[in-house]
C-alpha positions in Angstrom: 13.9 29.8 -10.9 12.5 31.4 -7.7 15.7 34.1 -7.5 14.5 34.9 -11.6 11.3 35.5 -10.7 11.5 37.4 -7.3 14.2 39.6 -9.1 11.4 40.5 -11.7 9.7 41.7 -8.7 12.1 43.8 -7.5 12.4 45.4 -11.2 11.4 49.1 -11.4 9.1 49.1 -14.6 10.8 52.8 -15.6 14.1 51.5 -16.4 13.4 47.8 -15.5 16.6 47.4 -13.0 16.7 46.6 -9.4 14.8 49.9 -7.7 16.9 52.3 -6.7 15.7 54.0 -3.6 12.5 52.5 -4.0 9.4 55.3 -3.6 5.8 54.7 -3.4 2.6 56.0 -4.8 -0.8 56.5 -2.8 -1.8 53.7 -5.6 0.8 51.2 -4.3 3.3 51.2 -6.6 7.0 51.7 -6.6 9.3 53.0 -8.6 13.1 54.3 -8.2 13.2 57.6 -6.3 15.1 59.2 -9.6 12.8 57.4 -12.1 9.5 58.4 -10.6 11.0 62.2 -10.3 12.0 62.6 -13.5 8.2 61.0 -14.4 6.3 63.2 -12.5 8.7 66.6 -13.7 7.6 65.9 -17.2 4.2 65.5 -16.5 4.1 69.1 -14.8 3.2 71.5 -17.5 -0.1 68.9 -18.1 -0.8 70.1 -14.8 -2.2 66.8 -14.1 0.0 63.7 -12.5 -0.6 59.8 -12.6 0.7 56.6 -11.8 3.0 55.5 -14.7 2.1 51.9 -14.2 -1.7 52.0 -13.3 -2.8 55.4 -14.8 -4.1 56.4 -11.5 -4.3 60.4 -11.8 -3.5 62.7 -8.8 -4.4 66.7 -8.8 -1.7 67.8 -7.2 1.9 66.0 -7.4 1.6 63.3 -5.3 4.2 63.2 -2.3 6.8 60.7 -2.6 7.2 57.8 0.5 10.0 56.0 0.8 9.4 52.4 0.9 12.0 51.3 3.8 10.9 47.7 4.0 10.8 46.9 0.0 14.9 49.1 0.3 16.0 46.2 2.8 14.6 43.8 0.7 16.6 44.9 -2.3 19.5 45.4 -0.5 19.4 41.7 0.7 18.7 40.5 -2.5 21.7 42.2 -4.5 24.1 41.1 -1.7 22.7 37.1 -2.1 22.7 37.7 -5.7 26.0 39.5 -6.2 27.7 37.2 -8.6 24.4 37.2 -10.5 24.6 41.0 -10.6 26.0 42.8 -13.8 29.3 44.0 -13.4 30.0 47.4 -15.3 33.4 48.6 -16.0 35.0 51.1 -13.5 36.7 53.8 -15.9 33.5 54.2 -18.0 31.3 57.0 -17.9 28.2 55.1 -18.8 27.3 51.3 -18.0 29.3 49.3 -19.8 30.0 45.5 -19.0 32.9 44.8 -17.4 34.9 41.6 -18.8 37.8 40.9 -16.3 37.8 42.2 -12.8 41.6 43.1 -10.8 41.6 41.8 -7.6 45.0 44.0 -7.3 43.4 47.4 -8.4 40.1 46.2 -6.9 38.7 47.3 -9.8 36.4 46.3 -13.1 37.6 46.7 -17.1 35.6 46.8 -20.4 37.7 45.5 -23.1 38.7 48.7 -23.9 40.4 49.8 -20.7 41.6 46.3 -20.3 44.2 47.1 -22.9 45.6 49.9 -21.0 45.8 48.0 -17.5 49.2 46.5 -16.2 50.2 42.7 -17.2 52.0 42.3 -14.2 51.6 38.7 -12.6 51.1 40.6 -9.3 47.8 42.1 -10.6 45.5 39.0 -10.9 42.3 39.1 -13.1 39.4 37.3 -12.6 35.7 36.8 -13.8 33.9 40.3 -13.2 32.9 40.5 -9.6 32.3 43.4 -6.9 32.9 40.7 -4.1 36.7 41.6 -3.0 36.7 40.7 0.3 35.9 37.2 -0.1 39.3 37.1 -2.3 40.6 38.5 0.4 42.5 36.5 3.5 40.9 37.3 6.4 44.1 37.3 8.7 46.9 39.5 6.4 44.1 41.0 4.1 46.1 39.8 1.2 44.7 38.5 -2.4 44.3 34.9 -1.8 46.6 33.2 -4.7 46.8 29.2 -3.4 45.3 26.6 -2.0 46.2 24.4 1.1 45.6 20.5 0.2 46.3 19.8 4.0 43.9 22.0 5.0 41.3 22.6 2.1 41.6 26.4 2.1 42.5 29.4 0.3 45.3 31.3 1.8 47.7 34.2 0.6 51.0 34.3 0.3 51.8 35.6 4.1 49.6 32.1 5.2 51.9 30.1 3.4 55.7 31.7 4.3 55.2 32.5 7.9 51.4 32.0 8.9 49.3 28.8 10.0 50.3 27.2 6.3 53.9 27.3 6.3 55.7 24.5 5.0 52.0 22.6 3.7 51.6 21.7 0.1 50.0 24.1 -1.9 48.8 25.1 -5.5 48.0 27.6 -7.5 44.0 28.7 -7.0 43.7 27.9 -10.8 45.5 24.6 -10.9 43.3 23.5 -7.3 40.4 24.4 -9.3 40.7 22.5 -12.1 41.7 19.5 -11.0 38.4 20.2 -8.4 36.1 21.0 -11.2 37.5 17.9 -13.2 36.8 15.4 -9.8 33.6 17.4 -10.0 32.8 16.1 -13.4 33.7 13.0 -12.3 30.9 13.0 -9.4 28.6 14.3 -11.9 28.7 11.9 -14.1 28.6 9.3 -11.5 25.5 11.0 -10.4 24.0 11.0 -13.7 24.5 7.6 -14.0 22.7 6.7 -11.0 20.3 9.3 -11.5 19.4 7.5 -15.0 19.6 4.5 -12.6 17.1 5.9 -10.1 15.2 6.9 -13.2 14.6 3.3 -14.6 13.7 1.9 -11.5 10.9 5.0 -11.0 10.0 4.1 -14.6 9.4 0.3 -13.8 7.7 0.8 -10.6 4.8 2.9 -12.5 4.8 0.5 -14.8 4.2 -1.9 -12.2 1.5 0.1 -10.6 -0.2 0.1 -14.3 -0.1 -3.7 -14.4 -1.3 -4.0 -10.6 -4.2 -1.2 -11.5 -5.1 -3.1 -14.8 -4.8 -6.4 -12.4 -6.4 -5.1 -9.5 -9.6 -4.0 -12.6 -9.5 -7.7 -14.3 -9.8 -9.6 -11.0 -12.9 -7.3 -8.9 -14.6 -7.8 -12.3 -13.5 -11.9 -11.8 -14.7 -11.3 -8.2 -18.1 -9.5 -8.9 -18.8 -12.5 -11.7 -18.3 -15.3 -9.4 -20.1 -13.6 -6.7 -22.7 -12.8 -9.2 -23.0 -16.9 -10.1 -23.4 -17.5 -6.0 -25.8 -15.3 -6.0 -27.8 -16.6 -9.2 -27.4 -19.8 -7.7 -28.9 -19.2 -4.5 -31.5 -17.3 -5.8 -32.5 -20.3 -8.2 -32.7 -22.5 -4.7 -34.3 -19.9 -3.0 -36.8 -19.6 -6.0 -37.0 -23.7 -5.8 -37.9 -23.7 -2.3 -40.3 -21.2 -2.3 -42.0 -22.5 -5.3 -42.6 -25.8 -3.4 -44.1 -23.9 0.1 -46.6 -22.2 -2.1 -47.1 -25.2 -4.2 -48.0 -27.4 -1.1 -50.2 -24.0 0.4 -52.3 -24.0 -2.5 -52.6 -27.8 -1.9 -53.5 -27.4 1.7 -55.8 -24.6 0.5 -57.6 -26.8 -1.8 -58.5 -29.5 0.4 -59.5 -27.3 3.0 -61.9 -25.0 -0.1 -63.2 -28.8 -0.5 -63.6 -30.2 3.0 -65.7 -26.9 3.9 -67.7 -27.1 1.1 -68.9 -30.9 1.9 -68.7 -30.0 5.8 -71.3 -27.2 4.1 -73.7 -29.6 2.4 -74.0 -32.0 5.6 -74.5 -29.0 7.5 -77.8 -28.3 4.8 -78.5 -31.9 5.2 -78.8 -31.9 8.6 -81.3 -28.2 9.0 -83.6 -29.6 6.9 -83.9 -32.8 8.5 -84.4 -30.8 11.7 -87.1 -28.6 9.9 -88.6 -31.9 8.9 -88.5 -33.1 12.4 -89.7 -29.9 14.3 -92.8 -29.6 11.5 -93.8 -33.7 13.1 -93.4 -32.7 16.4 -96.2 -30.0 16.2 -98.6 -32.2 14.7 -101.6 -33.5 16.5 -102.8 -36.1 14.5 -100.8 -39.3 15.9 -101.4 -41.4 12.5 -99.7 -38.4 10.2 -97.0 -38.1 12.8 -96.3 -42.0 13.0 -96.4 -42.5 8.9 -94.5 -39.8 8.2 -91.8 -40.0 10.3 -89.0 -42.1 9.0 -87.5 -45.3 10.1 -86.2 -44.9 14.0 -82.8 -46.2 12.9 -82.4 -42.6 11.2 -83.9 -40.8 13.6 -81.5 -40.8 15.9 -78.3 -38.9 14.1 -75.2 -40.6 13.6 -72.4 -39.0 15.3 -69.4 -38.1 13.0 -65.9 -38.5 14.1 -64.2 -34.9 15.2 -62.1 -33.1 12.1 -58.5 -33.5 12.2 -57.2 -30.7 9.8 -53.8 -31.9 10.0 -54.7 -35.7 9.1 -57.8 -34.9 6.7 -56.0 -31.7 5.1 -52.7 -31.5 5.7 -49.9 -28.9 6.6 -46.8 -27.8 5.4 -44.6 -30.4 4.9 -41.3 -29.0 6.7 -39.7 -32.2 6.0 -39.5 -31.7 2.3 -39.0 -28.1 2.6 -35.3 -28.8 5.2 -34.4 -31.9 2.6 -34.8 -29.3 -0.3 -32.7 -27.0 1.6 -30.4 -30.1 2.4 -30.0 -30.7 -1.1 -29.5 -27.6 -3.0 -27.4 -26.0 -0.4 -24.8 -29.4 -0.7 -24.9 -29.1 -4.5 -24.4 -25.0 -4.3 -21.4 -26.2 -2.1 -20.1 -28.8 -4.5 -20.4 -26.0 -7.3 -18.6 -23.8 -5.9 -15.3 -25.6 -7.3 -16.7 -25.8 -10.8 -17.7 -21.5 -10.3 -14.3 -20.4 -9.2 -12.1 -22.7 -11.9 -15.1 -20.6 -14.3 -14.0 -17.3 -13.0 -10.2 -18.4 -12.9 -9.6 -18.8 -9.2 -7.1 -21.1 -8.6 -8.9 -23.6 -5.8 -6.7 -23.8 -3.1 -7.9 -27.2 -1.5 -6.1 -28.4 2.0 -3.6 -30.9 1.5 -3.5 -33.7 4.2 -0.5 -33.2 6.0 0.4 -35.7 7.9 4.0 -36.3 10.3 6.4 -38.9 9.6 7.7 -40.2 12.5 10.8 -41.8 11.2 12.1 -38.2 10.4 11.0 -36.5 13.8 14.5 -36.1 16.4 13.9 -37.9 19.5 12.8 -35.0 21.7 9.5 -34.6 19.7 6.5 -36.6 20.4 4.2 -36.9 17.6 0.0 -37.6 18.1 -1.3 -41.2 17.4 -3.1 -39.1 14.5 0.2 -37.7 12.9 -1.0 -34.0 13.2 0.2 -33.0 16.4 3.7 -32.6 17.6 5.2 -31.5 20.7 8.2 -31.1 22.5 9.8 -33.4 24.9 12.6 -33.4 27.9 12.8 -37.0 27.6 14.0 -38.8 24.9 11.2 -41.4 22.5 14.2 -44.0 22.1 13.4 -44.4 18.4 16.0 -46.4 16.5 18.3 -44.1 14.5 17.6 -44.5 10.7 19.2 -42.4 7.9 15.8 -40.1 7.7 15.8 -39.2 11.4 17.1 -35.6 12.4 19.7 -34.6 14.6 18.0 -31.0 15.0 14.8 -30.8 16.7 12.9 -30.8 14.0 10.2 -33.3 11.9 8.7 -33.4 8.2 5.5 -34.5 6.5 5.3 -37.8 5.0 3.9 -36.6 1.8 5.9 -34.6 -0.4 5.0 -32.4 -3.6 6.7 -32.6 -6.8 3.6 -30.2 -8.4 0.7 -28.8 -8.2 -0.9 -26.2 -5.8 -1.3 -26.8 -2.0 -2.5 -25.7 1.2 -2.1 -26.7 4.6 -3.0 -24.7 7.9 -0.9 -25.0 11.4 -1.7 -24.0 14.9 1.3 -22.0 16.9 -0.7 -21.2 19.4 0.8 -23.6 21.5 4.4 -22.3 20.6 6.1 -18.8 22.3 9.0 -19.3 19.6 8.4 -21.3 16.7 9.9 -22.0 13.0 8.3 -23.6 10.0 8.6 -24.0 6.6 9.1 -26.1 4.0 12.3 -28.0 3.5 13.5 -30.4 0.2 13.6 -34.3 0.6 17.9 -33.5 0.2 18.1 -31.0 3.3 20.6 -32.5 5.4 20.0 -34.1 8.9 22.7 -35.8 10.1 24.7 -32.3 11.7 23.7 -29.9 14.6 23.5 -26.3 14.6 22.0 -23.6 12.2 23.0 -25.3 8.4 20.4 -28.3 9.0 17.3 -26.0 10.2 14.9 -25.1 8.3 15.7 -21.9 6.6 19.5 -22.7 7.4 20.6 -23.7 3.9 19.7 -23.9 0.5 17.4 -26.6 0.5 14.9 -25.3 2.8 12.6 -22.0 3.2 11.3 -20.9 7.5 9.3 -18.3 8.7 11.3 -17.7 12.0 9.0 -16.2 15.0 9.9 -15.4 18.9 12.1 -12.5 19.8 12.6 -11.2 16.2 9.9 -12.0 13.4 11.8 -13.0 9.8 11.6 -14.9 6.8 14.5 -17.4 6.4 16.3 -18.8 3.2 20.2 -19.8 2.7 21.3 -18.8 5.8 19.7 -15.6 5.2 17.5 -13.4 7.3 14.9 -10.6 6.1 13.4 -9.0 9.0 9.5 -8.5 8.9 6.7 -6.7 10.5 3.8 -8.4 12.9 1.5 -6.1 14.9 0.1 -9.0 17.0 0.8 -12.4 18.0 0.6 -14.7 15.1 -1.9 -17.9 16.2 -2.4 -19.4 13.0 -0.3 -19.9 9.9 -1.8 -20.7 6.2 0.6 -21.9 4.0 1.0 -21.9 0.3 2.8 -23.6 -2.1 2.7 -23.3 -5.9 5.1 -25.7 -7.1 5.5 -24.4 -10.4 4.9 -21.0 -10.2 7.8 -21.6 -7.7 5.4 -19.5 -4.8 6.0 -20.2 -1.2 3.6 -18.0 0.5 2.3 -17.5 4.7 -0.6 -16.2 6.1 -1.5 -14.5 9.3 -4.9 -15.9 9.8 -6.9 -13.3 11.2 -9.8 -11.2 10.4 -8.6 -9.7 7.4 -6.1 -12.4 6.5 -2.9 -11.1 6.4 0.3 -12.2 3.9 3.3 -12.9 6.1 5.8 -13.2 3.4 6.4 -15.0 0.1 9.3 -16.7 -1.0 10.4 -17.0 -4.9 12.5 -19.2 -6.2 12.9 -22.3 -8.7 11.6 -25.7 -7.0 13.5 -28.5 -8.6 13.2 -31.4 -5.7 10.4 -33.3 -4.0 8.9 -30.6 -0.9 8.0 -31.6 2.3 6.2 -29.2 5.2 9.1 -28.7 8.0 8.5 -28.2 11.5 11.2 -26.8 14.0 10.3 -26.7 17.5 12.0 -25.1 20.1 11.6 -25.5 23.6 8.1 -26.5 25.6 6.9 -25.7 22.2 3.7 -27.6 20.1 2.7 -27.6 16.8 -0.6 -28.9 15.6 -1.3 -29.4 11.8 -5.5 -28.7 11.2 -8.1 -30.6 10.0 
């Protein structure tokens, strides 16, 4: 496609072929030196001259440049493109096709003059070409007629009787090409099979990204509902709480409005009473002052007791406002459940994982609370029963048959460590690598120390960890037949998930290796 199209570039627009001694105009463009001659010879008696492409008109005739980098170009290009080029028959006067080529005469033939050439098997014809010397061997400069299936070349006859060839197997070129060009088919139709192979498998991954971008659209509109519900929840308790603070500041508001306003009247009580008194104390007549002055008893004033606000008022009531708090917060919590099952989230509550001591091998000591287990030199003497391992390793006492779970486990306290979940069949009566976790058939391990891989039948899949992994969430969806771990970090990060088709009772697996602890979380 890109040889078509620079070959159209290097097309003369006079007699659209390959330039010829490629000239140039003062406009820019070229043209064959005998082209753009016999162009500008015509246009003489007009006595003006232009550009036969662009129109461009020159006064005089305009002198002729030869373009000497567009030449090598050309050049370049008709010796890559050879067996691309037309071939025109030798003996012809004008350009006629050539149909068969001699190597012998090193020379081209039309049909016509084909007739009149030699049939002698010396004289060998071939698909028109101007390329001899590649026919040619390079040693004796003789046609080359075989081929060398020791050494996978072309040779001529002088290779073969007395040169480096002598004595090797050979063919005919023809015969050595066909049966090339039929292992070629061969190839190519092995490579159009895996090519419509290669082909299905592009076609099902874009369909997968169309499911995982329809997917990935369904569940952020799931994820912006439920967030949505939080947040309409909250708001409702926010509203709720709020409600009751202003509720209980108007209240606080009122009976202060209504203590000032009596504080108010005993205050007017009390200034006329001193207006009364001040009036009898400027009066000179002692029988006015004496009858009008009321009983001593109220003329001394009694003294009130000092204003509490906060005990004849009230204040905010903070206690009401933190048990309101208290209250909608726990429910929020306890709805949260209810508002993910609504947005179909699956709720992945933690299972309580507890280790059974009467499966742990005796160099593992496990916590009085079943959640801890560690490795020991010295052996725990328990008595050998048919559920105890002879590997280093320990299971849960629980074991799922259904359902959904979730469990977390701390490997901080572990350099090397391998866990996993293994079925209530996996074997423990035999050292070595078929009874670990991850070893067999009936078990499935993450596996981390100096390599980091997933672990199933005995066989390993290498993964990728950019840090040290603390913290492991685990997943298991029994019937979805889902075995997935977590990296739990800020963003959690999926481990690896294991598929397959979970027919037995599951138990959580521990391995541990060397000073190495587990402990199961709360």
């Amino acid at each position: 496609m890109a040889a078509d199209g620079l070959r159209e570039e290097l097309n003369c627009s006079i007699c659209l072929s390959l330039y010829k001694e490629p000239i140039y105009l003062r406009c820019g463009h070229n043209f064959c030196q005998d082209c753009i001659v016999t162009v500008l010879d015509t246009q003489k008696g007009s006595g003006v001259y232009s550009c036969p492409e662009c129109r461009e008109e020159y006064k005089e005739r305009p002198p002729l440049e030869r373009n000497r980098k567009l030449c090598n170009i050309v050049d370049n290009f008709r010796s890559a493109h050879q067996e691309d080029m037309e071939v025109f028959c030798t003996y012809c006067d004008s350009s006629v096709p050539a149909t068969k080529t001699c190597l012998t005469c090193e020379a081209s033939f039309c049909r016509k003059h084909l007739k009149n050439h030699t049939k002698s098997a010396d004289h060998i014809l071939t698909d028109p070409t101007t390329s001899f010397e590649e026919r040619k061997c390079s040693i004796h400069k003789e046609i080359l007629k075989y081929y060398c299936t020791a050494d996978n070349a072309c040779i001529c006859i002088s290779c073969w009787v007395a040169g480096d060839h002598k004595g090797h197997q050979v063919e005919l070129l023809n015969q050595a090409s066909e049966k090339m060009i039929e292992k070629l088919r061969e190839s190519a139709n092995k490579l159009n099979s895996e090519i419509q192979e290669t082909e299905k498998r592009i076609q099902n991954l874009e369909n997968h990204r169309t499911e995982e971008k329809e997917k990935t659209s369904v569940v952020t509109k799931r994820v912006s509902d439920l967030f949505g519900d939080i947040r309409k929840q909250l708001d409702d308790i926010e509203k709720r709480v709020l409600a009751e603070i202003s509720r209980q500041e108007e209240e606080v508001s009122q009976s202060v409005f209504n203590l000032i306003q009596k504080l108010e009247e005993q205050k007017d009580e009390l200034s006329r009473k001193i207006n009364q008194m001040e009036e009898l104390c400027n009066t000179q007549d002692p029988i006015t002052v004496l009858k009008k002055t009321p009983n001593r008893e109220d003329i001394t004033p009694e003294t009130d007791k000092p204003i509490n606000a906060a005990d004849d008022v009230g204040c905010l009531d903070e206690g009401i406002i933190s048990q309101m708090l208290h209250n909608g917060l726990l429910h929020f919590t306890d709805s949260l459940i209810d508002l993910k099952r609504k947005r179909q989230f699956s709720v992945m509550e933690k299972s309580d994982i507890l280790l059974d001591i009467k499966t742990a091998h005796n160099n593992i000591i496990i916590s009085e609370d079943l959640k801890t287990a560690t490795y020991s030199d010295t052996c725990q003497n328990r008595p050998e029963g048919p559920e105890r391992f002879k590997s280093c390793q320990v299971l849960s006492t629980n074991s799922f048959t259904s359902g959904k779970h979730y469990w977390e486990v701390d490997v901080s306290g572990a350099e090397e460590w391998l866990i996993g979940v293994a079925a209530h069949s996996i074997e423990r009566k035999i050292h070595g690598n078929e009874s670990w976790i991850g070893g067999n058939d009936k078990s499935w391990g993450l596996i981390f120390g100096e390599t980091f891989q997933a672990w199933q039948n005995n066989i390993f899949k290498s993964l990728i960890s950019n840090s040290a992994v603390k913290s492991v969430g685990i997943y298991l969806d029994y019937e979805a037949g889902r075995l997935s771990f977590y990296q739990l970090c800020d963003p959690i990060r999926q481990l690896h998930t294991f598929t397959a088709t979970f027919t037995e009772p599951l138990h959580a697996a521990f391995f541990l290796y060397e000073n190495c602890s587990f402990q199961i979380k709360q």
